[in-house]
C-alpha positions in Angstrom: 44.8 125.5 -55.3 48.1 125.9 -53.0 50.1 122.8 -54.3 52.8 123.7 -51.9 52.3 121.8 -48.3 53.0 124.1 -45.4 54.9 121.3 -43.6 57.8 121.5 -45.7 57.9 125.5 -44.9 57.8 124.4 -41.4 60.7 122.7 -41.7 62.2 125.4 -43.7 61.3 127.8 -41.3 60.0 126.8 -37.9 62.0 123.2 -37.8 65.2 124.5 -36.2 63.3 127.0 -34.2 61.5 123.3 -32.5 65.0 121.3 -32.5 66.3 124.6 -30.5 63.9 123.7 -28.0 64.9 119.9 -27.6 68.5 121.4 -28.0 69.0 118.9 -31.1 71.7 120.5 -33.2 70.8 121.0 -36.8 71.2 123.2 -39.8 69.0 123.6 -43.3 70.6 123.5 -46.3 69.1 125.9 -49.4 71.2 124.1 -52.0 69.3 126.5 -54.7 71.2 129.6 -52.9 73.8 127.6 -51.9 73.4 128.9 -48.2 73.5 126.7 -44.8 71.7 128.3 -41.7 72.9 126.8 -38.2 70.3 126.4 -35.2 71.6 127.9 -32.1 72.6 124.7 -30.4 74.7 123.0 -33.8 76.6 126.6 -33.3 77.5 126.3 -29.9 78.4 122.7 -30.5 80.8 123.2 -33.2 82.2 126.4 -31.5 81.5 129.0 -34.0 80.0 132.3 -33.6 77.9 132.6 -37.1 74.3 130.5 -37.4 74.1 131.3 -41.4 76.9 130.0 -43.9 78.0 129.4 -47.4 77.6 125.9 -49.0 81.1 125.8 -49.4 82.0 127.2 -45.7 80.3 124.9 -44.0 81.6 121.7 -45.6 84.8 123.0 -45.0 83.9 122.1 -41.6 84.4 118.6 -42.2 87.2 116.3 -42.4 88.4 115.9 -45.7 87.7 113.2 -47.1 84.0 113.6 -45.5 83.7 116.6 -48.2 83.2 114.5 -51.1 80.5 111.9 -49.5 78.4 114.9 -48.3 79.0 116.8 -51.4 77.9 113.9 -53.5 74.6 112.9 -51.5 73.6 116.7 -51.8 73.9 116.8 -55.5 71.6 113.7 -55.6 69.5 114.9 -53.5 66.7 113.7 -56.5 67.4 110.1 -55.9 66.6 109.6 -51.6 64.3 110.7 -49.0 66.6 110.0 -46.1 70.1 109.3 -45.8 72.4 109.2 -42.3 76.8 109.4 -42.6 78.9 109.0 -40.4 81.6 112.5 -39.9 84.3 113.5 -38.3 84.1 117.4 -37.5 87.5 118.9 -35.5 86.2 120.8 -32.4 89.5 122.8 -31.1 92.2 120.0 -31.1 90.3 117.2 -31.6 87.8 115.5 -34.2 84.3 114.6 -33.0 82.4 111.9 -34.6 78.8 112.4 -35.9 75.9 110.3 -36.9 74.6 113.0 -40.1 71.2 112.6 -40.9 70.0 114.5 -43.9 66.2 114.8 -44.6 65.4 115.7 -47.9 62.3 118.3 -47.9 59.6 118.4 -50.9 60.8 122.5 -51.2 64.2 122.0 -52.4 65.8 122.3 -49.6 68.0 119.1 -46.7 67.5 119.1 -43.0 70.5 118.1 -41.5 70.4 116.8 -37.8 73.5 116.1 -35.8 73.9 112.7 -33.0 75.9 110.9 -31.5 77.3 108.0 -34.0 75.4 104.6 -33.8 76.8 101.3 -34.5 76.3 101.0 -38.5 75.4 104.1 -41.2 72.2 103.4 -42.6 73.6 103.2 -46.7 69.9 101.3 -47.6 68.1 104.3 -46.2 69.4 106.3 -50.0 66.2 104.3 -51.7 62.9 106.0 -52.0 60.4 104.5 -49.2 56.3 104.3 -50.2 55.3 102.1 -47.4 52.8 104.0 -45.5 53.6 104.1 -41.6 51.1 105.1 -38.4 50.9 108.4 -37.7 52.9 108.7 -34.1 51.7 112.1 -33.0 49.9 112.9 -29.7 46.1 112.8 -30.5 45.1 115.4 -28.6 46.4 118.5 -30.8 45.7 120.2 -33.9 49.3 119.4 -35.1 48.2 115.5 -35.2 45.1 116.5 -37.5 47.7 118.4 -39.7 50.4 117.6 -42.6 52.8 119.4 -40.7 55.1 116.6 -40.1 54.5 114.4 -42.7 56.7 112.8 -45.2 57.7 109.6 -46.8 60.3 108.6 -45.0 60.0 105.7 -42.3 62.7 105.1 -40.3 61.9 104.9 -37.0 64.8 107.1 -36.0 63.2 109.9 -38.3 59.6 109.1 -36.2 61.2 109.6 -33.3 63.2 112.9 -33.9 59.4 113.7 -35.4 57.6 112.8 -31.7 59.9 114.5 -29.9 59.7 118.2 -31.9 55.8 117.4 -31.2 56.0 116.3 -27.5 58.6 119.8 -27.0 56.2 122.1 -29.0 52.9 120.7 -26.9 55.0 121.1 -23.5 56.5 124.3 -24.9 55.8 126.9 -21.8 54.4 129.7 -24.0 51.4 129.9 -26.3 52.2 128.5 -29.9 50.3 128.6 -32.9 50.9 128.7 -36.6 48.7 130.2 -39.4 49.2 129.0 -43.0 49.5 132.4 -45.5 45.6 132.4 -45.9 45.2 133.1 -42.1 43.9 129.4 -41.3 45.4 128.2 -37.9 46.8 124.6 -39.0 48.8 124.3 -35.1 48.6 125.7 -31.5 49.4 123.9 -28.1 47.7 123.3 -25.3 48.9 126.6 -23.1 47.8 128.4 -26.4 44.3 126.8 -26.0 44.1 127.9 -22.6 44.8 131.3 -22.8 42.6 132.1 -25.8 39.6 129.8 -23.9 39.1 127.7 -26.6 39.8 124.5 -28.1 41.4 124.7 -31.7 41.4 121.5 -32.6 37.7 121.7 -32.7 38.5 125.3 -35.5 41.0 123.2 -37.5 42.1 125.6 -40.9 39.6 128.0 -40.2 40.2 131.7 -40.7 41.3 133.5 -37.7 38.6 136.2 -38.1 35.9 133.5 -37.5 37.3 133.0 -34.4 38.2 136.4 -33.2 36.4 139.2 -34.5 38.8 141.6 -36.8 37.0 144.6 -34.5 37.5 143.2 -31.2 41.2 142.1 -32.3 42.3 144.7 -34.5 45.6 145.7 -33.2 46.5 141.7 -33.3 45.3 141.6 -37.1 47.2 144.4 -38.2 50.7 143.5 -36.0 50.0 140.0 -37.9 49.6 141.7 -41.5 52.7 143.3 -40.9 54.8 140.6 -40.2 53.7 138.7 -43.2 54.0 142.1 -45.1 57.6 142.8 -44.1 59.2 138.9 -43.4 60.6 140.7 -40.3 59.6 139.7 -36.7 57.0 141.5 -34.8 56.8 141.7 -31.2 53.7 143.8 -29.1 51.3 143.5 -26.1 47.8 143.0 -26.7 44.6 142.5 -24.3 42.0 139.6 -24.6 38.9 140.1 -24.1 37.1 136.7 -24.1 39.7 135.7 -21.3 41.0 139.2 -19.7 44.3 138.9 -20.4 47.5 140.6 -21.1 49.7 139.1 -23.8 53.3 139.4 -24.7 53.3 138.3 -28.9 56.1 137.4 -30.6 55.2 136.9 -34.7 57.3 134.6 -36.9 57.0 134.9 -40.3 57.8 132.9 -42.9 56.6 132.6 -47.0 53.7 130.5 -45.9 52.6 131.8 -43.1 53.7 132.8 -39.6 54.0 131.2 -36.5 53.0 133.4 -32.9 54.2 132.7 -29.4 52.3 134.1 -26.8 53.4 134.7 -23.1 50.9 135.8 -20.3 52.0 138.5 -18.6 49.0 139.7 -16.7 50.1 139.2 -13.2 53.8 141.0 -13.8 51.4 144.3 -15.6 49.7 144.3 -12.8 52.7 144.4 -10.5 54.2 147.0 -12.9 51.0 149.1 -12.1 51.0 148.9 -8.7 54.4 149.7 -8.5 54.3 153.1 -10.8 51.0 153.7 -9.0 53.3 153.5 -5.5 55.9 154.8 -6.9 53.5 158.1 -8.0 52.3 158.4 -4.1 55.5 158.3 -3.2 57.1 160.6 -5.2 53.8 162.7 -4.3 54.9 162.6 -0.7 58.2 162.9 -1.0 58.3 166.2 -3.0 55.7 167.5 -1.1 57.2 167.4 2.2 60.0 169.8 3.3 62.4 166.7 4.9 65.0 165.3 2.3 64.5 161.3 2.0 67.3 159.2 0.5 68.6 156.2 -1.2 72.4 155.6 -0.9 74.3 152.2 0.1 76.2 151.2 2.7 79.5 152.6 1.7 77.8 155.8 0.5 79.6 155.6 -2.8 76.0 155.1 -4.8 73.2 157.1 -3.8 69.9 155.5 -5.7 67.4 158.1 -4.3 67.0 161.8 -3.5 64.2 163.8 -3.1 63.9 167.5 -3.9 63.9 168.9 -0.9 67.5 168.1 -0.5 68.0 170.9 -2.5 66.0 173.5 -0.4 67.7 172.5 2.7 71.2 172.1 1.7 71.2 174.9 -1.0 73.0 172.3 -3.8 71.5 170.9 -7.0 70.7 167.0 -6.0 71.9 165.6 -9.1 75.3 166.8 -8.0 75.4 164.6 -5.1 73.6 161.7 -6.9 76.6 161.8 -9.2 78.9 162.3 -6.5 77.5 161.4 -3.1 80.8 162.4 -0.8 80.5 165.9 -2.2 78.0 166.6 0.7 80.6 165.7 3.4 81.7 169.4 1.9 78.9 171.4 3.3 79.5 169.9 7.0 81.2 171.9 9.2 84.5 170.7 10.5 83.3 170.1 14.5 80.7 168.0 13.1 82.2 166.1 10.1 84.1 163.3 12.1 80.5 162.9 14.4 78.3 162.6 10.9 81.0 159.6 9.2 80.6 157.5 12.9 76.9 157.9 13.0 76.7 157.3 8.7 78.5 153.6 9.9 75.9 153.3 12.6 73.0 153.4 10.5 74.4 150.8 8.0 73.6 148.6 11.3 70.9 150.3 13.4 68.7 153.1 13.6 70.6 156.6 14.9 69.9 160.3 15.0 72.4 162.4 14.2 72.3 166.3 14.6 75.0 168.8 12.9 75.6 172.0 11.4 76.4 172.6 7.6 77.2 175.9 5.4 75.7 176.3 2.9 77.2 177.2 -0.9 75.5 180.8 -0.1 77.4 180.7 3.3 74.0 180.4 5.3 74.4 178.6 8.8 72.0 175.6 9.0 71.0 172.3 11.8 70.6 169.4 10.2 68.8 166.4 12.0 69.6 163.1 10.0 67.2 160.1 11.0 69.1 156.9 9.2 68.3 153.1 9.5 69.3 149.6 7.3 66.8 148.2 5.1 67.7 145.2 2.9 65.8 144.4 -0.7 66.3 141.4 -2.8 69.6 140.4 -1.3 70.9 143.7 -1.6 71.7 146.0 1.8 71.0 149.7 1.8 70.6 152.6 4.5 67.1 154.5 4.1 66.9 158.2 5.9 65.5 161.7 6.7 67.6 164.8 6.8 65.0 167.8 8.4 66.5 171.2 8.7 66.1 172.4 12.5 67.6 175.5 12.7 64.5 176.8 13.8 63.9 174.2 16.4 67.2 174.9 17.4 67.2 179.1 17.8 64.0 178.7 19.6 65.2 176.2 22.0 67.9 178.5 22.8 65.6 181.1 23.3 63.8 179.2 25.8 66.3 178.5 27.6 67.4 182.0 27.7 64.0 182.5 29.1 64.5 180.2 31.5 67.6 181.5 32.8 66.2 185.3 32.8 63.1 184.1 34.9 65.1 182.1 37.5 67.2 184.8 37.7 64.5 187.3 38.3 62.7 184.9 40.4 66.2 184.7 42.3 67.1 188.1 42.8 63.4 188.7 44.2 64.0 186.0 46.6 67.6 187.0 47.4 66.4 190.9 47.2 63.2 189.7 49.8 65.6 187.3 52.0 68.0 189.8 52.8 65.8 192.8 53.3 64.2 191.1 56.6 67.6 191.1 57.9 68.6 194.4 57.2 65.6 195.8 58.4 66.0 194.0 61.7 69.6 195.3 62.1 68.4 198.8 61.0 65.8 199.2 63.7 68.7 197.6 66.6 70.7 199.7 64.8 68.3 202.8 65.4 67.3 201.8 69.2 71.0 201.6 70.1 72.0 204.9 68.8 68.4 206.0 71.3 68.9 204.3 74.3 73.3 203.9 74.4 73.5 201.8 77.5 70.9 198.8 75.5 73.7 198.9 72.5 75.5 196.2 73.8 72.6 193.8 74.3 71.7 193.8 70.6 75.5 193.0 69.2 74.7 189.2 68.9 71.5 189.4 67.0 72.7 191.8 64.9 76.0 190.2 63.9 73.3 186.4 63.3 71.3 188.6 61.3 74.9 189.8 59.5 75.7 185.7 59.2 72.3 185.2 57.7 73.2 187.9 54.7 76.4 185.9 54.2 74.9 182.7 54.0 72.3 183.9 51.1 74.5 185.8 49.3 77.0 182.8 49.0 75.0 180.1 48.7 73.9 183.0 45.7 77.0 183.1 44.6 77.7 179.2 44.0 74.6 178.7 42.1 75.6 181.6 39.5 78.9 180.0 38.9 79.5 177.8 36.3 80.5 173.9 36.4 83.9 174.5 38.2 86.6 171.8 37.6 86.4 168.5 40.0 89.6 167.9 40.9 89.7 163.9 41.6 91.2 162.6 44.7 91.7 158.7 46.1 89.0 159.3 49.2 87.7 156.6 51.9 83.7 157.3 51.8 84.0 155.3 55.1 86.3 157.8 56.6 84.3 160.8 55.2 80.7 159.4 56.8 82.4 159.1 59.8 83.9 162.7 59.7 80.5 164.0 59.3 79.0 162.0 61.9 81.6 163.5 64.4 81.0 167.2 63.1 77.2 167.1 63.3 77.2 165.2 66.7 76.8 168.2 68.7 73.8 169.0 66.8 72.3 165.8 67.0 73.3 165.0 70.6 71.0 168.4 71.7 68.0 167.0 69.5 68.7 163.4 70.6 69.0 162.2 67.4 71.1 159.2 66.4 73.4 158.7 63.5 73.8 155.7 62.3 76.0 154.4 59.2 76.9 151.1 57.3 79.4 150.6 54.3 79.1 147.7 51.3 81.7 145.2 52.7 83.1 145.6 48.9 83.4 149.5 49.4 87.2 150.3 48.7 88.8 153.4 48.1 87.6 155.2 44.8 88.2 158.5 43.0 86.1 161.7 43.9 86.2 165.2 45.0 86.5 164.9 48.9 85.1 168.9 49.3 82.3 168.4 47.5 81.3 165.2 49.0 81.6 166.0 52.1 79.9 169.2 51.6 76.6 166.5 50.4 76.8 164.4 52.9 76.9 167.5 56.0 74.2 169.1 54.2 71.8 166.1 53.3 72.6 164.6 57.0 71.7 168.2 58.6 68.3 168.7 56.8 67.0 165.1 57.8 67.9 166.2 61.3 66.4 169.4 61.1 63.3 167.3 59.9 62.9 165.2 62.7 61.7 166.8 66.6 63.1 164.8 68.8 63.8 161.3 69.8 64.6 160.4 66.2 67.4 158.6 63.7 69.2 159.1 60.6 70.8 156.3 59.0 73.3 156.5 56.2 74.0 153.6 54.2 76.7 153.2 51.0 76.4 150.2 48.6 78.1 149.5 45.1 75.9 148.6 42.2 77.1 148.1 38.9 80.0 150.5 39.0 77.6 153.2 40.9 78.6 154.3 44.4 75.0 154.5 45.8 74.6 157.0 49.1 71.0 156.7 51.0 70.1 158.9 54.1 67.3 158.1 55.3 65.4 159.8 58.5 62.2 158.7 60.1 60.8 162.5 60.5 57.6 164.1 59.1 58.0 163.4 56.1 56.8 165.6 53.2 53.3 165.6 51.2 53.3 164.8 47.4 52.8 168.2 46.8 56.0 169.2 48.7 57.9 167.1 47.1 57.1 168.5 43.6 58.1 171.8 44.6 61.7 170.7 46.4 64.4 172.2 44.8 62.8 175.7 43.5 64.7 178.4 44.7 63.8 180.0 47.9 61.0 177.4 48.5 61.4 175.3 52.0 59.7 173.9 54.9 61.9 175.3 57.2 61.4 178.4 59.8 64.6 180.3 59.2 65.7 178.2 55.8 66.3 180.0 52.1 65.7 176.7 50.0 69.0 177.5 48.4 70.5 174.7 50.5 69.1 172.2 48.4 69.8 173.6 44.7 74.0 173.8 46.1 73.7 170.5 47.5 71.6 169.1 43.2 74.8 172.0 41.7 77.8 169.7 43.7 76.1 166.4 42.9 75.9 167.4 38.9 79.9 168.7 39.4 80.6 165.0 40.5 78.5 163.8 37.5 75.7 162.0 39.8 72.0 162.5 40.4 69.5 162.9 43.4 66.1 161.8 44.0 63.8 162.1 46.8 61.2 159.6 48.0 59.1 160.7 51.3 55.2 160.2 53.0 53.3 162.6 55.2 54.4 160.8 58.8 56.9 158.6 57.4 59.7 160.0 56.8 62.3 160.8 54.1 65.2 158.9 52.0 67.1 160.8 50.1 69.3 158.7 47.3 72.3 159.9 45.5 74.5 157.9 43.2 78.1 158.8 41.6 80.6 157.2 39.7 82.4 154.8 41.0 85.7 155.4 39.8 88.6 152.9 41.3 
């Protein structure tokens, strides 16, 4: 028969553990080793960074002539139960006063808890007490059924240090439960009892495997054995099966037995599972897709995440750049390098696209398009993006507009080719009848020299379109004074058609910078063709209005109009509606607009007539 009561092992082992929790600073003295071992909370107090002391050490800690009292009292330790001093401990340069209270345990061995000093030291308390007192433990835990806290003592300061290691233990937010060293649970707490779905009190010192089966639990059995095996702590994971839950052990041992603390940790394994499982798809994704996704913050000094195909597209090992993240600022060629750093502070506040051209360590020419955007996590900012290598993208969309180019030129030349031979085939055959017939020579110079005019037209209106963007040289113009130049040159013209020309300027209009040529060349030739698009009996009215720093020019006729379909097709070369046009008028007038940095669009019905709308800058 054990004659040994696992409550004074508790206090040898477990007690300072239970005063940590109710921060109570304490220590236990082994006066057969002569060894003191501090709680956590009596070693922050006193200021000193070891929890485990000689005898001798730790009364050094004392005032002087509190040496001898506490020296004394230990070595008659045979004589009391319970016993309280009053001490004076210095704590940097001061002394602190203490009220000592020093349990004597049935094992050998003192429990010494630290308070604030009350009024008087308790010097009757040295006598042995037998009076029997009521047990003050909650009722509704194993703990109460047990001897764990039980002694002889009966001071009422002693019960209440008692109830409040109880109350902290059955409000302690962890499983906890204590097994005597012939695996009978003599303690656990109510979240212990919840977890494990049943109620203990009700399995008071039974053996654990007649509650959980040794083959259902075996892992836990054989984690337990070897705590109590080794004296070491053991900590593991373990599943339960009656409840479905995943459980975070911590095992205590001790001579008589060992105490476990359980915490739940279900819900955060679950979250841990999710998260690899994501973080598997992901990483699926990402190295299975031929754009580079990345990781870095703001400042681009710490880059968190890179995939693998960074190192396809930029030809350099990844974990280079994750080491050193500026070292791809190296590969970016120096007419894009200044572009890239603007746009990298761009994304740290907004989504932006970014397209430039790198080298390669292998010297291989590439486009890079980098797609960036913020994204913040747990308080912490980052920039999330996309690098995709378009250099293919790129070469064929220069070959497509090479195509274009060859195929309007082509479909040019075949218009200026078909263009001019009409004339030249009517000035051949005048040509031919004048050398015939002499005396009719004369009466053919005019048409021949229009048809000569025509040829000059095509061929320069030709040449204007093949030029390239020429440079605008800005003057200070007066649009009023141009409209009215026009109106003036054209009024011949629209005198013989009986057309009227009508104008009105913004009342804001001032002078403004623009190329006088080139706008006057617009207006004459948008003015002409509504003209030309009206019979007879008609007007044209010209109107200039400022809008948000755009210089806005509408001429508007109330002619034929032109179909939807017509309208689709203005602007292609050699197309027009006209009897003797070339269509060529229209793609110099879009060319001079583009040169001033403007824009044209054309609205029209069948039978309604046409406005034509052209806006600039409007540069004062």
């Amino acid at each position: 028969m054990i004659k040994e009561r696992y409550s004074d092992h508790l206090y040898s082992g477990e007690l300072l553990a239970i005063l940590e929790v109710s921060s109570t600073p304490a220590c236990l003295l082994d006066v057969h080793h002569q060894t003191v071992t501090l709680n956590r909370t009596l070693s922050a107090e006193l200021k000193i960074g070891e929890t485990k002391l000689h005898l001798s050490n730790w009364l050094s800690l004392f005032q002087i002539h509190n040496r001898g009292e506490i020296y004394s009292v230990i070595h008659q330790s045979s004589e009391w139960n319970e016993t309280e001093l009053s001490v004076s401990i210095p704590i940097g340069n001061q002394y602190k006063r203490y009220s000592c209270k020093m349990l004597h345990l049935s094992n050998g061995n003192i429990a010494v808890i630290f308070s604030p000093p009350t009024n008087k030291t308790n010097k009757s308390s040295q006598k042995s007490y037998q009076d029997p007192i009521t047990n003050p433990l909650p009722s509704n835990t194993i703990l109460n059924m047990s001897d764990a806290f039980n002694t002889n003592a009966i001071s009422t300061r002693t019960t209440q240090v008692k109830e409040r290691l109880v109350q902290a233990a059955d409000y302690f937010p962890y499983g906890l439960a204590m097994l005597n060293s012939n695996w009978e649970v003599i303690y656990a707490n109510p979240k212990m009892e919840e977890m494990v779905d049943l109620c203990l009190s009700d399995y008071y010192r039974k053996k654990l495997w007649d509650l959980f089966p040794v083959d259902d639990y075996k892992s836990f059995f054989q984690h337990y054995l070897r705590a109590m095996e080794t004296q070491e702590p053991v900590e593991f994971q373990g599943y339960l099966h009656r409840t479905g839950i995943v459980l975070e052990v911590t095992v205590v041992p001790s001579e008589q037995g060992i105490t476990i603390i359980a915490k739940d940790i279900s819900k955060y394994k679950h979250e841990l599972e999710s998260m690899k499982r994501t973080e598997e798809r992901f990483n699926l994704l990402s190295s299975n897709i031929k754009e580079a996704c990345w990781i870095c913050s703001p400042d681009l000094g710490e880059m968190l995440y890179l995939s693998d195909a960074f190192t396809s597209i930029y030809g350099l090992d990844k974990r280079v750049v994750l080491d050193d993240p500026p070292r791809i600022f190296d590969l970016i060629d120096d007419d894009y390098l200044e572009i890239v750093k603007e746009a990298a502070v761009i994304m740290t506040q907004k989504e932006h696209i970014v397209e430039f051209t790198i080298t390669t360590p292998a010297g291989e020419k590439k486009w890079i398009r980098m797609r960036g955007f913020p994204a913040e996590d747990q308080g912490r900012k980052y920039v999330v993006g996309i690098d995709e290598e378009i250099t293919k993208i790129k070469e064929m969309s220069l070959l497509e507009e090479k195509s274009r180019q060859l195929s309007t030129i082509t479909q040019m030349a075949a218009g200026v080719a078909h263009e001019i031979k009409n004339p030249l085939t009517a000035i051949k055959g005048f040509l031919q009848i004048g050398a015939a017939n002499p005396d009719l020579r004369d009466s053919y110079h005019d048409i021949i020299l229009d048809e000569v005019n025509r040829i000059e037209s095509i061929v320069q209106d030709f040449m204007m379109l093949s030029k390239p963007k020429s440079s605008v040289q800005l003057e200070y113009v007066n649009l009023e004074a141009i409209i009215s130049y026009v109106s003036r040159l054209l009024d011949p013209d629209s005198s013989s058609k009986e057309v009227m020309i009508h104008y009105t300027c913004d009342s804001s209009l001032k002078g403004f910078y623009s190329e006088p040529k080139r706008l006057k060349q617009i207006l004459i030739n948008l003015v002409a063709n509504a003209m030309e698009a009206i019979d007879e009996d008609g007007e044209v009215q010209i109107e200039a209005v400022i809008h948000k720093q755009e210089l806005i020019i509408s001429v508007v006729d109330n002619g034929l109009g032109l179909s939807d379909q017509e309208l689709s097709k203005l602007g292609e070369p050699f197309y027009t509606t006209k009897e003797k046009g070339t269509g060529l008028g229209i793609m110099v007038t879009k060319k001079m607009i583009d040169d001033l940095d403007g824009e044209i669009k054309y609205q029209s019905s069948k039978g309604e007539g046409t406005c034509v709308t052209v806006r600039l800058p409007y540069r004062t």
